[in-house]
MDAnalysis code that builds the backbone (N, CA, C; Angstrom):
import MDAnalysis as mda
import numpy as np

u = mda.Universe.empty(333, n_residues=111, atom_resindex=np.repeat(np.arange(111), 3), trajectory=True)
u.add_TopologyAttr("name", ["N", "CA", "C"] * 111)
u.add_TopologyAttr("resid", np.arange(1, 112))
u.add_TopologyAttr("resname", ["UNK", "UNK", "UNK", "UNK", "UNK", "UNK", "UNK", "UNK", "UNK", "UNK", "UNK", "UNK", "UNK", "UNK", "UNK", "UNK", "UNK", "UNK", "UNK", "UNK", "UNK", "UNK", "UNK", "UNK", "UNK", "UNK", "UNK", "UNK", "UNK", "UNK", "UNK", "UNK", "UNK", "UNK", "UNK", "UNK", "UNK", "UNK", "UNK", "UNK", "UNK", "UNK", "UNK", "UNK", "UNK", "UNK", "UNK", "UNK", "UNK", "UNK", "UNK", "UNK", "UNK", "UNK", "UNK", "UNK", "UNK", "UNK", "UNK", "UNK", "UNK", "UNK", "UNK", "UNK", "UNK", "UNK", "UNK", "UNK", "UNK", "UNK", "UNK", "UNK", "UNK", "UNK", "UNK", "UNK", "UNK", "UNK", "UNK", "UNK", "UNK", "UNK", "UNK", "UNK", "UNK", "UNK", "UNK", "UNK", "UNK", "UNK", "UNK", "UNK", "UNK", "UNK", "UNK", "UNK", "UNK", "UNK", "UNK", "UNK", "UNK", "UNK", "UNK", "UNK", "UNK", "UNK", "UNK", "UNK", "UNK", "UNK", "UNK"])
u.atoms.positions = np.array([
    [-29.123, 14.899, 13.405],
    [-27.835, 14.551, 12.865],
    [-27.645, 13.032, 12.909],
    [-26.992, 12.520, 11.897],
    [-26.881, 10.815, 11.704],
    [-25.317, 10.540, 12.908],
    [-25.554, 9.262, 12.921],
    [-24.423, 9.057, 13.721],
    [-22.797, 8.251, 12.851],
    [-22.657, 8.623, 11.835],
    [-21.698, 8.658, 10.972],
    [-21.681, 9.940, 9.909],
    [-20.817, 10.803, 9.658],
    [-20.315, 11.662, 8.774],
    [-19.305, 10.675, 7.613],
    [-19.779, 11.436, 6.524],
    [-19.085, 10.709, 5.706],
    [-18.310, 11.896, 4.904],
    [-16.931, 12.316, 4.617],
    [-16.761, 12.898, 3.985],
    [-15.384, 12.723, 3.546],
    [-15.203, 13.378, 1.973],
    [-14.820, 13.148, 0.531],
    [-13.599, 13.774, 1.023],
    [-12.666, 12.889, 0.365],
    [-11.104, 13.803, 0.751],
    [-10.355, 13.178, -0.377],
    [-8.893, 13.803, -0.899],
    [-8.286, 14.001, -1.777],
    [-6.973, 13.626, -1.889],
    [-5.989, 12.980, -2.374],
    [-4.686, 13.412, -1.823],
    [-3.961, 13.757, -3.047],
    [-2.722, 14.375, -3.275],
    [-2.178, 14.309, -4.511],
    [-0.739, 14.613, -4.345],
    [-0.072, 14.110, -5.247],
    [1.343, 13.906, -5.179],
    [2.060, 15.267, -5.564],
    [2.789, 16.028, -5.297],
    [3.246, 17.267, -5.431],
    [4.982, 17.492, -5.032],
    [6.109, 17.639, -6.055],
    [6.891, 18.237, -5.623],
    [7.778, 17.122, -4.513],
    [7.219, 15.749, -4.530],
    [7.769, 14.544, -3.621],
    [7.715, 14.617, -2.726],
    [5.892, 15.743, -2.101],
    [5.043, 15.260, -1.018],
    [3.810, 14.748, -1.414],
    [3.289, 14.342, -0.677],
    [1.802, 14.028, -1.074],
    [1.446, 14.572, 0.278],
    [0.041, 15.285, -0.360],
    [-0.523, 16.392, 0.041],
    [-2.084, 15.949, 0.325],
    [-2.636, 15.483, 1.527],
    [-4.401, 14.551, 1.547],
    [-5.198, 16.358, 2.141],
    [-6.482, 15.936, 1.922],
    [-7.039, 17.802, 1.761],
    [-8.560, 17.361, 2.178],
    [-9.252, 17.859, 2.749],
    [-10.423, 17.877, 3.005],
    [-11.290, 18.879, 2.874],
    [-11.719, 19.182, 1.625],
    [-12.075, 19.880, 0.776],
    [-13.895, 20.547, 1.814],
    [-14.521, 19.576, 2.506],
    [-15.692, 19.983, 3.686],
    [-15.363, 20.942, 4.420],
    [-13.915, 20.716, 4.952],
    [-13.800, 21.751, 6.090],
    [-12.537, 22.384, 6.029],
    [-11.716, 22.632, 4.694],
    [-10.816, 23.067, 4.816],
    [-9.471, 22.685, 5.604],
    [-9.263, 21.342, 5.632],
    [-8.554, 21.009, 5.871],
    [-6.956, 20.639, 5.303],
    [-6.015, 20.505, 5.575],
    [-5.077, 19.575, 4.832],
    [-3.908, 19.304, 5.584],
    [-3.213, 18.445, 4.956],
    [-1.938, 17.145, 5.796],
    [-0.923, 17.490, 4.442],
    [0.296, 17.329, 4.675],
    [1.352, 16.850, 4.056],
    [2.454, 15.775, 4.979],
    [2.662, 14.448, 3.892],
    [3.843, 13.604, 4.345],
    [4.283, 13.380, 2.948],
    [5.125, 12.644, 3.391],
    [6.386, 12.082, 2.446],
    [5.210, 10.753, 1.860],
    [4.924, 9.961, 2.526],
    [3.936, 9.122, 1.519],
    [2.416, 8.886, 1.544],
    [1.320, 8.510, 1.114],
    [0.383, 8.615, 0.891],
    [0.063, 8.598, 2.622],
    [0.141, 7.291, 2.601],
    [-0.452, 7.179, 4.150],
    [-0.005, 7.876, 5.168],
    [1.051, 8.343, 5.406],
    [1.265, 9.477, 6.614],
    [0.329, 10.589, 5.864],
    [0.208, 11.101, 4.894],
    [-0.635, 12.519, 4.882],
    [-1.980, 12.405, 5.195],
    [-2.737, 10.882, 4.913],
    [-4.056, 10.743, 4.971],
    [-3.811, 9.971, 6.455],
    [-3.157, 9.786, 6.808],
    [-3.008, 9.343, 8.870],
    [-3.204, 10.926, 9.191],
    [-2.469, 11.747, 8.709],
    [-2.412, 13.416, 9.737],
    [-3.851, 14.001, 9.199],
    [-4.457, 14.012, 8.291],
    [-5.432, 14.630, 7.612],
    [-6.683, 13.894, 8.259],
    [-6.579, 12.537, 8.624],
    [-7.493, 11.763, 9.755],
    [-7.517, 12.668, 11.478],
    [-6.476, 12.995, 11.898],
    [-6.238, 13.059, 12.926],
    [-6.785, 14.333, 12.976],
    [-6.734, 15.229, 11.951],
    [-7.377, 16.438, 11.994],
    [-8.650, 16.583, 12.057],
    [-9.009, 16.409, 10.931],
    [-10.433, 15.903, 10.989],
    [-11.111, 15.897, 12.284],
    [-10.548, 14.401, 12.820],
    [-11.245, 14.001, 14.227],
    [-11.437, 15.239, 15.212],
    [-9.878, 15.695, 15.209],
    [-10.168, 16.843, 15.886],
    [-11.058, 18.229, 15.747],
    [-11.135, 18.054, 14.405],
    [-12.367, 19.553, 13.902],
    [-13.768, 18.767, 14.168],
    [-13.987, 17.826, 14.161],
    [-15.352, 16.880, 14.598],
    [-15.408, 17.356, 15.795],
    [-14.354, 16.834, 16.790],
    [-14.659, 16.524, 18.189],
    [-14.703, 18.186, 18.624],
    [-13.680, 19.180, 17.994],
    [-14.330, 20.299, 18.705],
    [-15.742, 21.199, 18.537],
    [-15.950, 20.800, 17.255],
    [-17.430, 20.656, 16.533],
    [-18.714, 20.606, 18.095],
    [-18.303, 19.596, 18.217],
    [-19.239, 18.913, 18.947],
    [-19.034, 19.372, 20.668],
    [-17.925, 19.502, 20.726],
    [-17.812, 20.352, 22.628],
    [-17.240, 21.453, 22.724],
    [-16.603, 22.678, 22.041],
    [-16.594, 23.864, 22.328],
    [-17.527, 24.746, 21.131],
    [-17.916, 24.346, 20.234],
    [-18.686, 24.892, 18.834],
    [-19.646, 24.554, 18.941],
    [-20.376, 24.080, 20.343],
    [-21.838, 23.275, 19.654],
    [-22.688, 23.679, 19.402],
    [-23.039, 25.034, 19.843],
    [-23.753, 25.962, 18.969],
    [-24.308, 25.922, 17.770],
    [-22.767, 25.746, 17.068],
    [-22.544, 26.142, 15.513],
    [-22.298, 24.665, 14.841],
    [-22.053, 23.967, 15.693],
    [-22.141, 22.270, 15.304],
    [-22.678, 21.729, 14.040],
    [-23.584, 22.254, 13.708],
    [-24.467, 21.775, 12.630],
    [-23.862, 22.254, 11.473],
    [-23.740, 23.717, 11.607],
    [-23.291, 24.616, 10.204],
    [-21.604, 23.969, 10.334],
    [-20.921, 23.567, 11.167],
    [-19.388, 23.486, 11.142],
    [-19.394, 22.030, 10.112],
    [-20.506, 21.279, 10.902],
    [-20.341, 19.913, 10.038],
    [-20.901, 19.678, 9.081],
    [-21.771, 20.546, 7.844],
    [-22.640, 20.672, 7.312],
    [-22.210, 21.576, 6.479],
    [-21.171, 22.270, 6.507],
    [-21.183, 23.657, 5.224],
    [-20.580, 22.823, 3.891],
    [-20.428, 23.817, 3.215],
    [-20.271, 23.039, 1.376],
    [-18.990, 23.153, 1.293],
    [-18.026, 22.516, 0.865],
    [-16.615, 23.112, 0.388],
    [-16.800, 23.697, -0.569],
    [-15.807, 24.919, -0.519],
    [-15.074, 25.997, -1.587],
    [-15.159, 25.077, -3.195],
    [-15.821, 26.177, -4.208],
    [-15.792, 25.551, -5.453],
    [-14.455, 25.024, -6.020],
    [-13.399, 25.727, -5.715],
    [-12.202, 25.572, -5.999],
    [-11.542, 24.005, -5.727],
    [-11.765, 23.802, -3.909],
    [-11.674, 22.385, -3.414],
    [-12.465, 21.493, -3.791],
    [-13.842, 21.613, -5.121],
    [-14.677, 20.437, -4.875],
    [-13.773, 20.175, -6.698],
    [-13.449, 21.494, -7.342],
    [-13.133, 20.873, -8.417],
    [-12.149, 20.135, -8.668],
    [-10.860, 20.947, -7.508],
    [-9.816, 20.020, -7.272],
    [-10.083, 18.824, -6.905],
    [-11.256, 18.467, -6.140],
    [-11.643, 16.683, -5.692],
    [-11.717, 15.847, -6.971],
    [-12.875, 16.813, -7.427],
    [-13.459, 15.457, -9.074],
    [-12.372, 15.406, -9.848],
    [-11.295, 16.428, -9.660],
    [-9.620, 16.299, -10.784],
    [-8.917, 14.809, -10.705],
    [-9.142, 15.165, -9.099],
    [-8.339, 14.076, -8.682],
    [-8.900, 12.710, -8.420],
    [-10.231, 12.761, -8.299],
    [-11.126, 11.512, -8.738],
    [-11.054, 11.131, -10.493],
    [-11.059, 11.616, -10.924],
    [-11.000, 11.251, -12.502],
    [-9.188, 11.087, -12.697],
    [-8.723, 11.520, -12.270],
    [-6.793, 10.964, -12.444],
    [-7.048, 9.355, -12.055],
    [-7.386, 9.519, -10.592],
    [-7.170, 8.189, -9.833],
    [-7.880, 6.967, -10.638],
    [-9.336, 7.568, -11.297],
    [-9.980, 6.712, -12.121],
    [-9.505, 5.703, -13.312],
    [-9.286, 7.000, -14.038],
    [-9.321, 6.583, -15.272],
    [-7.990, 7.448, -15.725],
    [-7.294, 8.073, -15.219],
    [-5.931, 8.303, -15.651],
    [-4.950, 7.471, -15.561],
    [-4.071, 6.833, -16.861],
    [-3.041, 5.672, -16.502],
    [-1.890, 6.609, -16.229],
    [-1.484, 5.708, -14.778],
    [-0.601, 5.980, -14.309],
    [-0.542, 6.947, -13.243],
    [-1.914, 8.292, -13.655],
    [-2.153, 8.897, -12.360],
    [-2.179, 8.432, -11.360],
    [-2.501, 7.448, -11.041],
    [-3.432, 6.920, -9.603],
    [-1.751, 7.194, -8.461],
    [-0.906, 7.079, -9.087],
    [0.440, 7.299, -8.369],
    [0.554, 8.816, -7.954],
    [-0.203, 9.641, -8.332],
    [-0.367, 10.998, -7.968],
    [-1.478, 11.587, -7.367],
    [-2.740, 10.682, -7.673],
    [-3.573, 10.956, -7.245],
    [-4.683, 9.886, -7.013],
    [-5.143, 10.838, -5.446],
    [-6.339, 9.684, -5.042],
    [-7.480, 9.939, -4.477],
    [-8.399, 9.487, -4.285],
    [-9.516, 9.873, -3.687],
    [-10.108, 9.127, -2.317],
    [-10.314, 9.542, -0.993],
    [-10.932, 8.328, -0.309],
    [-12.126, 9.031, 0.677],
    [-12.997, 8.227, 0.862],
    [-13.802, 8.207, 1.713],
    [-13.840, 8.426, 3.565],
    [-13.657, 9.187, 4.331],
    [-13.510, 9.270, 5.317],
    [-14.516, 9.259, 6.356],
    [-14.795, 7.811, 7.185],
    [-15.986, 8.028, 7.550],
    [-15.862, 8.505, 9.366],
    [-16.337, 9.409, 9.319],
    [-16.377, 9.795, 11.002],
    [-17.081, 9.487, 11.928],
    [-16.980, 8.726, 13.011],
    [-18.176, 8.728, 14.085],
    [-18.505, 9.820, 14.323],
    [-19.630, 9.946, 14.630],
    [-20.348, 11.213, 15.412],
    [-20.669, 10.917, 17.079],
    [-20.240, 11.149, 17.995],
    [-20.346, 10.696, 19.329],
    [-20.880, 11.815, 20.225],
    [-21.748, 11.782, 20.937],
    [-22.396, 12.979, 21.167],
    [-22.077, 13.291, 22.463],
    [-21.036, 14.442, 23.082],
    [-20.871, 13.848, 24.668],
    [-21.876, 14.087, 25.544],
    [-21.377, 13.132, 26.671],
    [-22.291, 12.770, 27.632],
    [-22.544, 14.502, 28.504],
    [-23.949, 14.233, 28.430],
    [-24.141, 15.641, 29.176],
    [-23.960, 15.370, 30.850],
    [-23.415, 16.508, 31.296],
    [-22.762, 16.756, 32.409],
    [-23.449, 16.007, 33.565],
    [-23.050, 15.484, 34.767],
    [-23.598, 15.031, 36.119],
    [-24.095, 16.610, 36.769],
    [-25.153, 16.604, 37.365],
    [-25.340, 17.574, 38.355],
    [-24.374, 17.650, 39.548],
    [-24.276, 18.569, 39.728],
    [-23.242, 18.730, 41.116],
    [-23.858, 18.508, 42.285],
])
């Protein structure tokens, strides 16, 4: 496993929330403006990483590694092509990059 995760996230304006989504792991945030939903949708994340890695570690690999739902990847490129090249979208929609440390914890002291 690399020691950065990089993964694709979404946000979009809805109803006078904006709504950030993490389409990898099924995630999502709602706030009132861009940056509180993609601050809570960060915070999640971290936390599906970090439990990834110390109560899941088992399954660690497949948790951080599975494909998002076809549904969430088409909703991504929607909202990558608004933010792009849609005028005026970009106020509804956005796309960003979320990069995660990967930190591996320290294995235990002997007793």
């Amino acid at each position: 496993m690399s020691n950065q995760l990089t993964i694709r996230c979404y946000a979009e304006r809805k109803d006078g929330l904006w709504i950030a989504v993490c389409p990898q792991f099924t995630l999502a945030a709602q706030g009132e403006c861009y940056e509180d939903a993609k601050a809570k949708l960060e915070s999640q994340i971290q936390s599906y990483v970090l439990e990834a890695l110390t109560v899941d570690r088992r399954y660690a690999g497949e948790l951080l590694s599975r494909k998002a739902p076809l549904n969430l990847r088409w909703k991504y490129s929607l909202a990558r092509l608004k933010s792009r090249f849609g005028h005026g979208f970009g106020s509804y929609a956005r796309t960003f990059l979320e990069p995660i440390p990967v930190l591996y914890p320290e294995p235990k002291a002997a007793a």
